[in-house]
C-alpha positions in Angstrom: 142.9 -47.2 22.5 142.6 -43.7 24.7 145.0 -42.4 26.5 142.9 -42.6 29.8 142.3 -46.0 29.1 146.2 -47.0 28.2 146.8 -44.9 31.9 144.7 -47.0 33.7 146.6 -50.1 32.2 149.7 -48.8 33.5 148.5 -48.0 36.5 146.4 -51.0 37.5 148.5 -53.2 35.8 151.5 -52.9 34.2 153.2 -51.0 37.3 152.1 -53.3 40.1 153.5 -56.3 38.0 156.6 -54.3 37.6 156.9 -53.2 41.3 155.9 -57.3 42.4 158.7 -58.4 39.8 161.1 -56.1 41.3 160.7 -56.7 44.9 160.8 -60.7 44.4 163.9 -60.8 42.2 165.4 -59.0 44.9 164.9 -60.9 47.5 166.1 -64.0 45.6 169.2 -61.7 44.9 169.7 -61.4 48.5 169.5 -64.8 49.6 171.4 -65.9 47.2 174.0 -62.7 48.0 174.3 -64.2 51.8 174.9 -67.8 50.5 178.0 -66.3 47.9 179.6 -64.1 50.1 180.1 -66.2 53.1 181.2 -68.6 50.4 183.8 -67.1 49.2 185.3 -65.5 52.3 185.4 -69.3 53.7 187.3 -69.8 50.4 184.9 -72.6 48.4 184.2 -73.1 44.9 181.9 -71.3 43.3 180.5 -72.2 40.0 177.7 -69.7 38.7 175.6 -67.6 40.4 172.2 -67.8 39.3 168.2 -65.8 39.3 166.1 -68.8 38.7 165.8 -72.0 37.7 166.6 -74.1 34.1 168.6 -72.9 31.1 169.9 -69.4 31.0 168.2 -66.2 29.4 171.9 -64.1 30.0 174.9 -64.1 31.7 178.2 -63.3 31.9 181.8 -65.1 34.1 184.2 -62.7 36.2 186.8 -64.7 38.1 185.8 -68.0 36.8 182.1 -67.3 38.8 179.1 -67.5 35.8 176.7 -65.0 36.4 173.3 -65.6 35.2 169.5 -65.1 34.7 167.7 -68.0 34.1 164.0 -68.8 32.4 162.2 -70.2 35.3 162.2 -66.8 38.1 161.1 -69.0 41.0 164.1 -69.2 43.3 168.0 -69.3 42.2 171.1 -70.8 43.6 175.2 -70.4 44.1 176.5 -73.5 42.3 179.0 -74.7 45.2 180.2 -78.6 44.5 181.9 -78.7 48.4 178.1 -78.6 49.5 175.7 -81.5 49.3 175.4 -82.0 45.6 172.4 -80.3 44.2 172.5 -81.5 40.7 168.8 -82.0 40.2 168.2 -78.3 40.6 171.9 -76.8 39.5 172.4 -79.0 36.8 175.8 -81.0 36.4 178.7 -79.5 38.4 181.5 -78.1 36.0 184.4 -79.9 38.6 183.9 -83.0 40.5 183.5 -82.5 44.4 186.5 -85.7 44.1 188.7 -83.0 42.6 188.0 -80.1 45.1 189.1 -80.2 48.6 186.4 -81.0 51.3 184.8 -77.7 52.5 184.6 -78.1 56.7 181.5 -78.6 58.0 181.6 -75.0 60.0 182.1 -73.5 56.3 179.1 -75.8 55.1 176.5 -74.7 58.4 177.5 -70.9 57.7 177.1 -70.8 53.9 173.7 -72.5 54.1 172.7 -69.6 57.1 173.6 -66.5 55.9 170.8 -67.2 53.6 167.7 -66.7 55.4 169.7 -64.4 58.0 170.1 -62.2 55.1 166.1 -62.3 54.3 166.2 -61.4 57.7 168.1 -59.0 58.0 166.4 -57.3 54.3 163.1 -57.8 56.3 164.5 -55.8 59.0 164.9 -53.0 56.8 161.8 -53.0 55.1 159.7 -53.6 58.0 161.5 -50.1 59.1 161.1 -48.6 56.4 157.2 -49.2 57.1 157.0 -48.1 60.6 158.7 -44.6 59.5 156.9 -44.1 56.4 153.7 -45.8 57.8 151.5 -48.8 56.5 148.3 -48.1 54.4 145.4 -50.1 55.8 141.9 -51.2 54.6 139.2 -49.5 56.2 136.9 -52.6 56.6 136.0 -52.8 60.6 134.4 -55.7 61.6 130.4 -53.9 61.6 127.9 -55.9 60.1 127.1 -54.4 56.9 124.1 -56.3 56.1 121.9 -59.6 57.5 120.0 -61.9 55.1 116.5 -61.4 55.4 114.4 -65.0 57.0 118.3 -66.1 57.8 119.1 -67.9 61.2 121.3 -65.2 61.5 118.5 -62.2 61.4 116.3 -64.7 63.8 119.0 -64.8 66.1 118.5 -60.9 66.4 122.3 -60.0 64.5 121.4 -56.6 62.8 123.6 -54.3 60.8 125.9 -52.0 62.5 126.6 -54.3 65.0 130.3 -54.9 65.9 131.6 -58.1 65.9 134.7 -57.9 69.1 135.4 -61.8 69.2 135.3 -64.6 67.1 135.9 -68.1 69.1 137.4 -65.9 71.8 139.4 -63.8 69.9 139.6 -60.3 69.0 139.3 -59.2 65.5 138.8 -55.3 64.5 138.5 -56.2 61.1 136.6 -58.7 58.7 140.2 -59.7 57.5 140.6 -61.0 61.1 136.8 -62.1 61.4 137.6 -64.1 57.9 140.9 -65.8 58.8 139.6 -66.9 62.5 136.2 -68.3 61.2 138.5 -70.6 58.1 140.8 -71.6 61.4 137.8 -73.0 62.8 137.6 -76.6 63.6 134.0 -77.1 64.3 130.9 -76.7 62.4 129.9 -73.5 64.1 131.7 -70.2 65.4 131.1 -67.7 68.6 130.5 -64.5 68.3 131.1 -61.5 70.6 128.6 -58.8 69.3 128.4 -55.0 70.6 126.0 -52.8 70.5 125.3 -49.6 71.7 127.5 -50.7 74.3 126.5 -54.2 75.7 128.0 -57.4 74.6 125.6 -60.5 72.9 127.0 -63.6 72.5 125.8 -65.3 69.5 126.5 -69.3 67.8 126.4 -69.4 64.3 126.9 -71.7 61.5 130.2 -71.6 59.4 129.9 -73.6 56.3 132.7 -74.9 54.3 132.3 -72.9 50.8 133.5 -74.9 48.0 134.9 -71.6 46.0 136.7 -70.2 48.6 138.1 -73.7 49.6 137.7 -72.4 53.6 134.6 -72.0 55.7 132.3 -68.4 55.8 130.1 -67.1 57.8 126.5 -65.6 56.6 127.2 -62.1 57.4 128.4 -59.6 55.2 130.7 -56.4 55.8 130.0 -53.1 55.1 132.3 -52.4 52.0 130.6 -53.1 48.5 131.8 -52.8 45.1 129.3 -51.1 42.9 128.4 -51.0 39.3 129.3 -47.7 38.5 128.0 -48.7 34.3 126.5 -51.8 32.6 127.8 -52.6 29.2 125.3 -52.8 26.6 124.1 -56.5 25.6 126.8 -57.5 28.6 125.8 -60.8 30.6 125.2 -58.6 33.5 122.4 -56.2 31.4 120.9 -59.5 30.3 120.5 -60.4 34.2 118.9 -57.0 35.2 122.6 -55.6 37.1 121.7 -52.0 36.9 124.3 -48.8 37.1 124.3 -48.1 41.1 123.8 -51.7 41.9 125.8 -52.8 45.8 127.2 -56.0 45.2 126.8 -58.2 48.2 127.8 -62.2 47.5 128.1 -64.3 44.3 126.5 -67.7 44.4 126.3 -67.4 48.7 130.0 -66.3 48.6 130.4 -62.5 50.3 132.8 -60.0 48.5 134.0 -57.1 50.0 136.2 -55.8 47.1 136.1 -55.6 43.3 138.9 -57.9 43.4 136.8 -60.6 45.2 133.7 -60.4 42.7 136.3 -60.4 39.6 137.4 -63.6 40.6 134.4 -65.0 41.9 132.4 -64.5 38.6 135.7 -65.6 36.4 134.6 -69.2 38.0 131.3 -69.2 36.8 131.5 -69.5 32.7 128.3 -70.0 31.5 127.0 -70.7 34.8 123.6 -69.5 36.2 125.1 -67.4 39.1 123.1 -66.1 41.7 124.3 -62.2 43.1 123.0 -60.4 46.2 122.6 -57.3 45.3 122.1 -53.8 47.2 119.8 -51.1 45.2 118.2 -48.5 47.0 118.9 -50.0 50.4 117.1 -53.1 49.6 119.0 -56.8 48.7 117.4 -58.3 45.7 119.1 -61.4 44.0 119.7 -61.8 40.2 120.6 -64.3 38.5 123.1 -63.7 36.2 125.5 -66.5 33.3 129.3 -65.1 33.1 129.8 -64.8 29.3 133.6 -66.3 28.6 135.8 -63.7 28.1 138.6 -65.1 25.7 141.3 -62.6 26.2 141.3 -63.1 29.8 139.8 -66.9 29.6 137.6 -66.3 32.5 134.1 -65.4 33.0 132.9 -61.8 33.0 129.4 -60.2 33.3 130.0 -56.9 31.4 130.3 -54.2 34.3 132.5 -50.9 35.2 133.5 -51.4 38.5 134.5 -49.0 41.3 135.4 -49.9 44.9 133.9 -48.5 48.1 136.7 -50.2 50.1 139.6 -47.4 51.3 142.3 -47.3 52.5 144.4 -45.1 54.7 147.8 -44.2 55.4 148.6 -44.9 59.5 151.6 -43.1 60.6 154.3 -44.2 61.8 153.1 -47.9 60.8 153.4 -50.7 63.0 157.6 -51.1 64.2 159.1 -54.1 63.0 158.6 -56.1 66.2 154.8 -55.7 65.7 154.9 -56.9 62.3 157.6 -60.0 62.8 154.8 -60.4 65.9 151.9 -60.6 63.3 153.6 -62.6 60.6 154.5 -65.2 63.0 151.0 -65.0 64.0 149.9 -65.7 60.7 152.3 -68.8 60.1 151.6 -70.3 63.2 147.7 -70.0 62.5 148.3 -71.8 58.6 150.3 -74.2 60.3 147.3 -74.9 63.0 144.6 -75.1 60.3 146.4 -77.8 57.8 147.5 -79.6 61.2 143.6 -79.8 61.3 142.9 -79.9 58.2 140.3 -82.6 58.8 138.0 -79.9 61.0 139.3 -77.0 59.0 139.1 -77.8 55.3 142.4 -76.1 55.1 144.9 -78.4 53.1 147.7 -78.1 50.3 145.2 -76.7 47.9 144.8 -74.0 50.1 148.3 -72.7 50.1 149.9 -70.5 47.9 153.0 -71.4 45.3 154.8 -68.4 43.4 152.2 -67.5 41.1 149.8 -67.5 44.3 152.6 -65.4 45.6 153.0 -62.9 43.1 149.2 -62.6 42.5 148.9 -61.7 46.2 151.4 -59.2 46.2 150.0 -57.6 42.7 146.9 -57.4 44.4 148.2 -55.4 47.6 150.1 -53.1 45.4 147.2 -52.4 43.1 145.0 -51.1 45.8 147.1 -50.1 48.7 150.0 -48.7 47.0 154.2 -49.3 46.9 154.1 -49.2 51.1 151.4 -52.6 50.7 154.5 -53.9 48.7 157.3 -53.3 50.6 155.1 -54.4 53.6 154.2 -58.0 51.6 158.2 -58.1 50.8 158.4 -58.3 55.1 155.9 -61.4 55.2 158.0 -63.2 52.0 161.2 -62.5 53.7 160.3 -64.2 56.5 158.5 -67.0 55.2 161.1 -68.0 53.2 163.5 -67.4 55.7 162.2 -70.0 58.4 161.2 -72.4 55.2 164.4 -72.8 54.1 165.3 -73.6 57.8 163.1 -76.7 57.4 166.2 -79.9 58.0 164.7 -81.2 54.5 167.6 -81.8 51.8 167.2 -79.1 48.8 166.6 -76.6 52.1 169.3 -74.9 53.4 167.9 -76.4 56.7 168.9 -79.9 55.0 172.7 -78.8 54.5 173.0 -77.7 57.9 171.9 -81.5 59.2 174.3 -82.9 56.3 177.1 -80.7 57.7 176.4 -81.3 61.2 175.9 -85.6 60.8 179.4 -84.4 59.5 181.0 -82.6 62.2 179.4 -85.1 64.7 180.6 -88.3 62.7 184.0 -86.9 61.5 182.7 -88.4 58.3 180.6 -87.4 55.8 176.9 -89.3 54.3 177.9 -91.3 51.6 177.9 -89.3 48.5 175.4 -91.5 46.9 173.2 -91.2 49.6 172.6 -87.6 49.9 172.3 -87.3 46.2 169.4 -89.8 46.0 168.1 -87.5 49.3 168.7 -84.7 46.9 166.8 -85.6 43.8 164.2 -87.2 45.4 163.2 -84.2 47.6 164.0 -82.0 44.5 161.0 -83.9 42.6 159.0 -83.9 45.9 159.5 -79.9 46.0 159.1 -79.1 42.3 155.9 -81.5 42.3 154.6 -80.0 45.3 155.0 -76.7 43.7 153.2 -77.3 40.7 150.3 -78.5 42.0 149.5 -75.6 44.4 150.6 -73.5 41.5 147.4 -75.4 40.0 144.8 -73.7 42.1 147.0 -70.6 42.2 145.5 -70.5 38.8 141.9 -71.3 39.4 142.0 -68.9 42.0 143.3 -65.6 41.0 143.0 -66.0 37.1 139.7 -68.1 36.8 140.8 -70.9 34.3 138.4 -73.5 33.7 139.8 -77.1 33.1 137.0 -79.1 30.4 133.7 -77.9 29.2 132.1 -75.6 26.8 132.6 -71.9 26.6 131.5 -69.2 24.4 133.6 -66.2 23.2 131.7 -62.8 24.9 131.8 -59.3 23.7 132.2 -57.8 27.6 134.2 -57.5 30.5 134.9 -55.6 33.7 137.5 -52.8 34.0 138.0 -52.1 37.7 139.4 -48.7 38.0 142.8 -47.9 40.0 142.4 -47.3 43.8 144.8 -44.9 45.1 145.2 -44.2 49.3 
């Protein structure tokens, strides 16, 4: 292996998935920090502190506290048997809650805060850390790149360059906004504000639920194209007439504005006549192309060198913290609209993201966008998980606080019984829940076909780093 190639492994690779694994272990670490401290000033038992889930990898007891990393790095916990018992998820308590005196519920209601309030309050910082530093930020305006020829949409008189202002009333800039507005959609078609040299059209077209994606598209495409910069020899994608040069436009119908989005398009489509839009010479042509299976990466691949046209660039400051709170809130609210309606949207459970989703994501923004994409991802996790554990659901924090407050109201209390059946049976719920988003967190960011037939192939696409 050559030392430019081992370079671009470390860089398009191995040090994203070191910066993503950094950044989530420590915000576990802090919400977990807020949740210990506040326990021990209040004075309550504390059994282990722990990073994830299961039996231990290492750890280590100071003060009678166990201190450890465990194999499953999707959450962690502070082992306290005062609070609602959590055994499901913490495993057997070392002393009986019987044996311990009862933790008030004031003591209970602040232990089970300080956790998000410290993702908060590690947000806060980040999201500061952006607006000094400034945010890096994908050059993809919302301009038509390019119009199928004979489509309703040319017939409707849409041409390239023109700016879309408003989808459904709203105003997007960029075909990240155009995207997420047209998958909130709960009808069978979207409006379009269109300008052009300087006069607004108003256009109704269709948005069609694609069954890759999962959410609805639109049959426009941007103006960002990942390009074949080389064609392997004997490659799926020689086979299929891809030539060096070649714009890529969609896969199978599907638009993709980033090598990112073709990789994982095509890893779908093992041995599967797929059809790709292509740019050459300023003319669309469409191949058809059959992924060979790639077995080191179990996923399709066609056997091309990639490059990106899609840039980035650095805006100083970046956006201050109450712009991106503002925007993240935004962002939940709208998920929250679209499963709400998931019946008009499409937008369900299989849409959302569990922590390989997660992760994945944030590799991706780091990858092309650099450390400040990261730190500005470790703002959105914060808060999500933040107002999530806020949900009154037992496991939660949020559920604690109700226990503790039933508590204080009651002088008494649930029976012990009770909230242990609560417990475990939300604990399934969750861990359930989790692994079947995790499911399609799979199919979509690594490709993996469940059944059928595949061949071994000789190719694959190496997507060079993009650096701001």
């Amino acid at each position: 292996m050559s030392l430019d190639v081992i370079q671009e492994v470390v860089a398009t690779k191995i040090y994203p998935a070191l910066l993503v694994a950094f950044f989530f272990g420590l915000t576990i670490f802090i919400h977990e920090l807020g949740h210990f401290l506040v326990a021990k000033r209040r004075g309550m038992k504390i059994e282990r502190f722990s990073i994830g889930f299961g039996p231990k990898v290492f750890g280590w007891k100071k003060d009678g506290i166990e201190y450890r990393l465990s194999w499953f790095p999707f959450g962690g916990y502070v082992a306290l048997p005062q609070m609602s018992p959590m055994e499901t998820i913490e495993g057997k308590s070392d002393t009986p809650a019987e044996q311990l005196p009862p933790a008030p519920p004031l003591s209970k209601i602040l232990v089970a805060l300080w956790g998000p309030i410290m993702n908060i309050i590690f947000a806060v910082i980040l999201a500061s850390i952006v607006w000094a530093v400034g945010l890096p930020q994908p050059i993809n305006p919302s301009v038509v790149g390019w119009v199928e020829p004979g489509s309703l949409e040319e017939q409707l008189g849409i041409t390239p360059n023109d700016r879309i202002v408003k989808v459904n009333d709203r105003s997007v800039k960029t075909w990240t906004d155009i995207n997420r507005l047209v998958a909130l959609s709960r009808d069978s078609e979207v409006k379009l504000a269109i300008e052009r040299d300087g006069q607004r059209k108003y256009y109704t077209v269709p948005a069609e639920m694609n069954k890759l994606l999962g959410v609805k598209t639109i049959n426009l495409y941007p103006s960002g194209r990942p390009f074949a910069r080389d064609v392997l020899p004997g490659s799926a994608a020689q086979r299929g007439g891809v030539q060096a040069g070649d714009k890529f436009l969609a896969v199978d119908g599907v638009p993709v504005t980033s090598a990112y989005d073709l990789r994982e398009l095509i890893a779908k489509r093992t041995n599967e006549p797929t059809v790709l839009r292509v740019m050459r010479n300023g003319k669309p042509i469409k191949l058809t192309v059959t992924p060979d299976y790639n077995a080191e990466e179990k996923a399709g691949r066609i056997g091309v060198l990639l490059d990106d046209e899609l840039e980035y660039e650095i805006i100083r400051p970046g956006p201050n913290p109450l712009k991106q709170f503002h925007d993240i809130f935004h962002l939940m609210a709208d998920t929250a609209y679209a499963l709400f309606h998931h019946k008009e949207t499409g937008v369900g459970a299989r849409s959302l993201s569990g922590p390989v989703g997660i992760m994945g994501g944030w590799w991706h923004e780091i990858k092309n966008g650099g450390v400040l994409r990261g730190v500005w991802f470790a703002v959105l996790l914060n808060l999500n998980l933040a107002i999530l554990n806020l949900l009154p659901l037992p496991v939660l924090d949020g559920g604690h606080i109700v226990f503790a407050l039933f508590e204080s109201v009651f002088r008494r209390p649930l029976p012990s019984r009770l909230v242990h059946a609560l417990s475990t049976a939300f604990a399934v719920l969750l861990i359930s829940f989790m692994l079947y988003v995790t499911v399609f967190d799979f199919k979509r960011f690594f490709g993996f076909r469940f059944g059928g037939d595949a061949k071994p192939a000789q190719t694959n696409e190496v997507v060079p780093a993009t650096q701001p």
